[in-house]
C-alpha positions as a Markdown table, in Angstrom:
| # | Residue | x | y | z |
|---|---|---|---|---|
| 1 | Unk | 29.6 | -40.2 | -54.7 |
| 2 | Unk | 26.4 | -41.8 | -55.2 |
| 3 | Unk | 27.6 | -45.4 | -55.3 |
| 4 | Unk | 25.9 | -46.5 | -52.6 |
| 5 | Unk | 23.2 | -49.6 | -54.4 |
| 6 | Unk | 24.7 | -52.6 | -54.1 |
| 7 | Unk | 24.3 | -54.4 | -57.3 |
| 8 | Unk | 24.9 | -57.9 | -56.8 |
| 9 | Unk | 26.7 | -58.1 | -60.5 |
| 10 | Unk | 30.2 | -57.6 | -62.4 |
| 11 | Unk | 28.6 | -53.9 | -63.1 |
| 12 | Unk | 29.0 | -51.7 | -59.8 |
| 13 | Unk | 31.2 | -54.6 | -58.5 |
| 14 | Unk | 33.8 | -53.2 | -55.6 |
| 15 | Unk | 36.3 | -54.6 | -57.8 |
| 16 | Unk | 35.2 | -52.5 | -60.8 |
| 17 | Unk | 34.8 | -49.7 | -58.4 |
| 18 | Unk | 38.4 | -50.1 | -57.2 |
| 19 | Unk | 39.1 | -49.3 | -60.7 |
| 20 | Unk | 37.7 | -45.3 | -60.2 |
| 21 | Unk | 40.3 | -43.1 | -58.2 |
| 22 | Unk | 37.9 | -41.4 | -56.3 |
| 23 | Unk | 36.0 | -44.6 | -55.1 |
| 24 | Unk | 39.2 | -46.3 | -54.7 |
| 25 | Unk | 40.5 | -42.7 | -52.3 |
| 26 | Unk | 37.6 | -43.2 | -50.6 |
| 27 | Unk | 36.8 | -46.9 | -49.8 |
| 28 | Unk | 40.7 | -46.7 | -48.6 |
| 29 | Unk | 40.3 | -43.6 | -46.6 |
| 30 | Unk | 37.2 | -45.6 | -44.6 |
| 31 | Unk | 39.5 | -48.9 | -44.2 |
| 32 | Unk | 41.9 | -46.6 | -42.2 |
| 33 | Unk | 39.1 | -44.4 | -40.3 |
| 34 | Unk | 37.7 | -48.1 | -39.2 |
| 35 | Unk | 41.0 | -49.6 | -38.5 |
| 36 | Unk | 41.9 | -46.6 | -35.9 |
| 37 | Unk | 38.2 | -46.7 | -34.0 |
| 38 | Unk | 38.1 | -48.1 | -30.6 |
| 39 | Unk | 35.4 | -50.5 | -30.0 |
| 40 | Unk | 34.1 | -51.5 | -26.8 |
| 41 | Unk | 30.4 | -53.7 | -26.1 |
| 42 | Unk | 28.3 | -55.0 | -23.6 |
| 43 | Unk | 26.0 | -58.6 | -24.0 |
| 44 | Unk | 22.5 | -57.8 | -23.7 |
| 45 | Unk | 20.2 | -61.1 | -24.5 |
| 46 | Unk | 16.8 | -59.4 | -24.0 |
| 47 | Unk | 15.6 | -58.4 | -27.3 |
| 48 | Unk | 13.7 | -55.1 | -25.6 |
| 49 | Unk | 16.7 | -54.3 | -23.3 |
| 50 | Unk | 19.4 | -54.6 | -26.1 |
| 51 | Unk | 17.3 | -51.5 | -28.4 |
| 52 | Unk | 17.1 | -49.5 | -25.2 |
| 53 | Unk | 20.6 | -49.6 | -24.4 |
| 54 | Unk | 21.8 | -49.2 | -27.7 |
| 55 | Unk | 19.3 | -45.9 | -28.3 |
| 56 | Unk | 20.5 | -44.2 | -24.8 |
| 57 | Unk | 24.2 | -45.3 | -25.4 |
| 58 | Unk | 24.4 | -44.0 | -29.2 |
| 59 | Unk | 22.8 | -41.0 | -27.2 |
| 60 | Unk | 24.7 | -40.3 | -24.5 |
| 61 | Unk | 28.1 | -40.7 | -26.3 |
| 62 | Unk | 26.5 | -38.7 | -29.7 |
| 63 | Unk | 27.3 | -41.5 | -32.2 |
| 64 | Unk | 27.7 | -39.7 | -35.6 |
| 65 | Unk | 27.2 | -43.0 | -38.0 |
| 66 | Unk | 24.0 | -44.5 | -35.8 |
| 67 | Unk | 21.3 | -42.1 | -36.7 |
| 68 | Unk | 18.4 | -45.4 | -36.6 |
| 69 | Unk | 16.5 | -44.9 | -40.1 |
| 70 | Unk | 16.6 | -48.2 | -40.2 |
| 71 | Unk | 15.1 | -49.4 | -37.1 |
């Protein structure tokens, strides 16, 4: 959709965004997709253990939303 920015202001705001039906489908359509996901975790306090586990877990289970451009 290309509304991805954050923009801190009124402009862009999710309320004004709540205002376009197609945001508004979609933002909607994500509540529910989170609402139905199953979460499980484990507590890992070493810094260099914790990104280990979660590379090999998001790749043994094939998480689709964890692809690590950020890391």
């Amino acid at each position: 959709m290309g509304k991805a920015d954050a923009s801190y202001t009124k402009k862009g705001s999710r309320a004004e965004l709540l205002n376009d039906p197609e945001f508004k489908a979609a933002f909607e359509n994500s509540k529910e997709r989170i609402r139905n996901m199953e979460l499980r975790y484990i507590g890992e306090n070493d810094p260099l253990r914790q990104a280990l586990l979660e590379i090999y877990v998001s790749f043994v289970l094939g998480t689709r939303y964890n692809d690590f451009e950020t890391h």
